[in-house]
N, C-alpha and C positions, 0 to 999 in steps of 0.2 A: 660487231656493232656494239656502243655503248652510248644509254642514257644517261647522264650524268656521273654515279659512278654506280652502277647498273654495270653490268656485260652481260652478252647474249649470245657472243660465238657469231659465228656463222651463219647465216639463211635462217634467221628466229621467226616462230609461227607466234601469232599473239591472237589472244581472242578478245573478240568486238567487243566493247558495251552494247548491250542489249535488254531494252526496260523486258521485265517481267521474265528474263531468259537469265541473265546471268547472274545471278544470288548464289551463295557459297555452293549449296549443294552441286550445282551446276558444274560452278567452278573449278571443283577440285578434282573432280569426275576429268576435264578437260587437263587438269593439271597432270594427272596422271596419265593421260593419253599422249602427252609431250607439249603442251601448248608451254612456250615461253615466258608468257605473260598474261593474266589474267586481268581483265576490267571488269569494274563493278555495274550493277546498273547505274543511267542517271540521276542521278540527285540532285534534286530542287536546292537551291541555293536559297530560296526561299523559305520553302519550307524545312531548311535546314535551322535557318537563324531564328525562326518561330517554332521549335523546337518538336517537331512533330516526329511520334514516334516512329511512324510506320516509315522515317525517311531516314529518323537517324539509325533504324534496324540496318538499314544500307550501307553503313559504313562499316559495318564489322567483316573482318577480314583476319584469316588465319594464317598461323607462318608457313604451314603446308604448302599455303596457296603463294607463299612469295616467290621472284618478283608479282606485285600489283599495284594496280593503279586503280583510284580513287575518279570518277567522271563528276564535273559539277555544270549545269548549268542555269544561265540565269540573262538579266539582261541591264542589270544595274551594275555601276564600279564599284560601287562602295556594299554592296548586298555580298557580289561576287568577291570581292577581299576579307567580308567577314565570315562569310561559309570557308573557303581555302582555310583560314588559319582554322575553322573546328576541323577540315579535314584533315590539317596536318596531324594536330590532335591524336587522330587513330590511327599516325603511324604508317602510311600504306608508302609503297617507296616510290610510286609516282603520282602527279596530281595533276589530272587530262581537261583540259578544258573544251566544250560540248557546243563546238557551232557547225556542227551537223546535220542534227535529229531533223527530220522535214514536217512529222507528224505538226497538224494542226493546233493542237491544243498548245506546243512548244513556240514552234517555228511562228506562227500564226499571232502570237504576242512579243512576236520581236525577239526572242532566245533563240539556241540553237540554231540552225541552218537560216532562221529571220536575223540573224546578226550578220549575215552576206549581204542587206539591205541597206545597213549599217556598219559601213567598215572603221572609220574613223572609233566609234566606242568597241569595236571587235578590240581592235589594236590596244585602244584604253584602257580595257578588261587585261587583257595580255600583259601588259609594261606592269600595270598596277600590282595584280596575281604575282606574277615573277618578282617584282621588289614584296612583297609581304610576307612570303613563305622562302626556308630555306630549302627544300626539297626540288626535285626537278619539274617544272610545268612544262606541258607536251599542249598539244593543242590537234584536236581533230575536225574536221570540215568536207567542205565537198567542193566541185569545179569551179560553181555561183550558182545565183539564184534561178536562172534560166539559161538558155541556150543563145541569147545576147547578151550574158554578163556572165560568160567565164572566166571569172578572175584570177584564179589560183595561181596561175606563174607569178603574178607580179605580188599577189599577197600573199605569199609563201613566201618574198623577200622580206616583206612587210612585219610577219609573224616571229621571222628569225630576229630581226633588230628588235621587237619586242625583250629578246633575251626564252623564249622558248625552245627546248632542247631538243625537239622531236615535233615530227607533223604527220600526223594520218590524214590520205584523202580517200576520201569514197570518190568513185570514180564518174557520180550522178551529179547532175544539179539539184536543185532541190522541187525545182517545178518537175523532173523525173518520178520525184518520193522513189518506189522503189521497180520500178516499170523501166520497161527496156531493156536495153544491157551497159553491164558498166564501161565507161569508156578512157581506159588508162593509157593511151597517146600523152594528156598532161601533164598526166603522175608519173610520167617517163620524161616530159622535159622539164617540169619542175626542180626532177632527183638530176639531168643533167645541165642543170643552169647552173656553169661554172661557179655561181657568187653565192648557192646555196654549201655551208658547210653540216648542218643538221641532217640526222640519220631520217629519210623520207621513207613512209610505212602506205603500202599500199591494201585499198581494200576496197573492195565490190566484185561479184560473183566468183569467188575460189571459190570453190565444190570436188574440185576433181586434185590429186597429184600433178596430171599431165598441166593447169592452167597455174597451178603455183610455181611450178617449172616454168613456166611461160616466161609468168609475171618479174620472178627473180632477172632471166636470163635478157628475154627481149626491153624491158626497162629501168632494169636494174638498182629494182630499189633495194634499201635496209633489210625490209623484215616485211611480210605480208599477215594481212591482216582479216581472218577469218569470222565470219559473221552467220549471216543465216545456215551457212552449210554445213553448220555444228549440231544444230538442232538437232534433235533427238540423235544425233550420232556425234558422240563428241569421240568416239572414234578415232576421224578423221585427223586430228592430230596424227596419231600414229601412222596411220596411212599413206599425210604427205609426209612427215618425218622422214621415212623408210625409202619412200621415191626419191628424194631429195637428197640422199645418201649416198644408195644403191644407183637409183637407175630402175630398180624393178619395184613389183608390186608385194605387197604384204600376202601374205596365205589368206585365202577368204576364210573371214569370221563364220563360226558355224552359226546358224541360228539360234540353238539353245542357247549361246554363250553370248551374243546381242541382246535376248529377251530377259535373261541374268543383268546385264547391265542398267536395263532401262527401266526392272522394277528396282533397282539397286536406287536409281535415280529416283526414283516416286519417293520409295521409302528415307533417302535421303530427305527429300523434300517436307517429307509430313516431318521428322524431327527437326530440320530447320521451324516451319511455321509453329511447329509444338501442338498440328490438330490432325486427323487423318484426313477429312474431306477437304479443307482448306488443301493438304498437302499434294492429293490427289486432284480436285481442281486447279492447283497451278502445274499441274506437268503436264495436263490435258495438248498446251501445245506443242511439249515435245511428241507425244504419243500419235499427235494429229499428222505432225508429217516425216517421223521419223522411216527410213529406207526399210526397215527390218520386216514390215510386211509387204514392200512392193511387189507387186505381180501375182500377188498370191491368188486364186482363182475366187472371185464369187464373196470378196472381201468386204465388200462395204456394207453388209449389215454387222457384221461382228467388229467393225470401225466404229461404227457409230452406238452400238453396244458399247466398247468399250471408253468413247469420250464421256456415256449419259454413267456409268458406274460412279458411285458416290462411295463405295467400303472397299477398303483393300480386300477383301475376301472375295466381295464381287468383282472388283478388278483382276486381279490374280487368277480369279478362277478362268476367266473369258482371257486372257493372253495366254495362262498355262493349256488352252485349248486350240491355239496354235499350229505348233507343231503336226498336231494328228489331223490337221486340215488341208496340209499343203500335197496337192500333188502338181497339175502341170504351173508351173506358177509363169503367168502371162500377166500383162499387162491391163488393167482394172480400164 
């Protein structure tokens, strides 16, 4: 598979943009678990152009973590071709554009996933975007706006004469948000409508090896595209990696060697933010649902002990207390 002039090999794992999830620390954690491709969080195009810091911290990106792609979105042409050229700017070797996101506060003003309401300025954005920047513009989205306006076959034709080199779909609408399950019958005739020549990236609920095999074999897309089920386990690169190889399953992670990783993760975190509680409040959601203490018996006050910890001493001390808790471990 190749973006532009990108190559991926074979069966490439990429991991989703994901607001407040995938910032470097994250990222590279995943990078090294095998993910292919790394996405940044969204980035306001807006508050890109009005120079705001906490959005342009978003754009830094490190060569460890390359390939990556840069996510923008927005709802204006001319906003969204003056953000794309600051993102070129920084370099990232792809630049994804974000009519996805379903959340309210995006979608709900006409961006992201509210640009399925709006195809004509979708398309606008796209032509515009790809003639400004010399980089590769990819484009991500979802089925349509509801379950009477599945659009995606016919504007996944639409996205490609754009001049877009790649197309991720979630496999929701966006009246879904993220409820149900994802439903990739489209994102199987999309990737086989003879007139599509762009590499089609599927995504919604991979969690497991056995559904990335699925997704690969039964609809055969490009490259699959890994989102919530990285959370607190970024892992899981490794894991479909290995199935997708082999055939079989990875040796199970011990639990000391998970619980390593994931303060590995915090304390990345607090030197990205450059504070410890800030650092430790933002890992709170990988901590919240990460697998590493599933089943453990009699678990949820020392859960919610460890979401309320505010000092790495105090956090550390309560996950290093763990281990010496687990006997039958069942389901909570």
């Amino acid at each position: 598979m190749k973006i532009g002039n990108v190559e991926f090999g074979k069966e490439p794992l990429f991991l989703a943009p994901m607001e407040d999830v995938t910032d470097p620390a994250f990222r590279l954690l995943c990078k090294r678990f095998g993910a292919d491709m790394v996405y940044t969080e969204f980035v306001s195009a807006d508050a890109l152009i009005r120079n705001v810091k906490r959005t342009e911290q978003k754009l830094t990106i490190h060569d460890e973590e390359r390939p990556v792609a840069i996510q923008i979105y927005g709802k204006d042409v001319d906003t969204m071709v003056e953000a794309a050229k600051i993102v070129e700017e920084a370099k990232p070797d792809i630049l994804d554009l974000n009519f996805g996101c379903p959340v309210k506060k995006v979608a709900g003003k006409g961006a992201g996933s509210g640009m399925l309401r709006d195809v004509p300025k979708l398309l606008a954005i796209t032509k515009a975007v790809v003639e400004a920047v010399k980089i590769p513009v990819t484009v991500k989205t979802r089925l349509g706006w509801d379950d009477q306006s599945k659009i995606i076959v016919d504007l996944a034709e639409a996205i490609q004469d754009c001049g877009a080199q790649a197309l991720a779909i979630h496999g929701r609408t966006r009246a879904q948000m993220y409820t149900g399950e994802a439903d990739w019958t489209l994102i199987g005739e999309v990737k086989n409508n003879p007139r599509m020549r762009i590499p089609i990236i599927g995504n919604g609920d991979v969690t497991t090896p056995e559904r990335a095999r699925e997704c690969f074999d039964k609809y055969g897309v490009d490259a699959v595209m890994i989102g919530r089920g990285s959370i607190g386990r970024p892992w899981i690169f490794e894991e479909v990696k290995h199935y997708l190889q082999t055939g079989e399953y990875v040796t199970p992670y011990e639990m000391q060697w998970q619980i390593d990783i994931i303060k590995e993760h915090v304390l990345r975190s607090i030197e990205w933010l450059g504070d410890e509680r800030k650092g430790i409040v933002h890992s709170r959601r990988h901590l919240a649902v990460t697998p590493v203490f599933k089943g453990i018996d009699h678990f949820k006050p020392t859960r919610i002990a460890m979401l309320r910890a505010e000092t790495l001493d105090e956090l550390f001390g309560i996950i290093d207390s763990v281990p010496g808790m687990v006997g039958m471990r069942n389901e909570e």
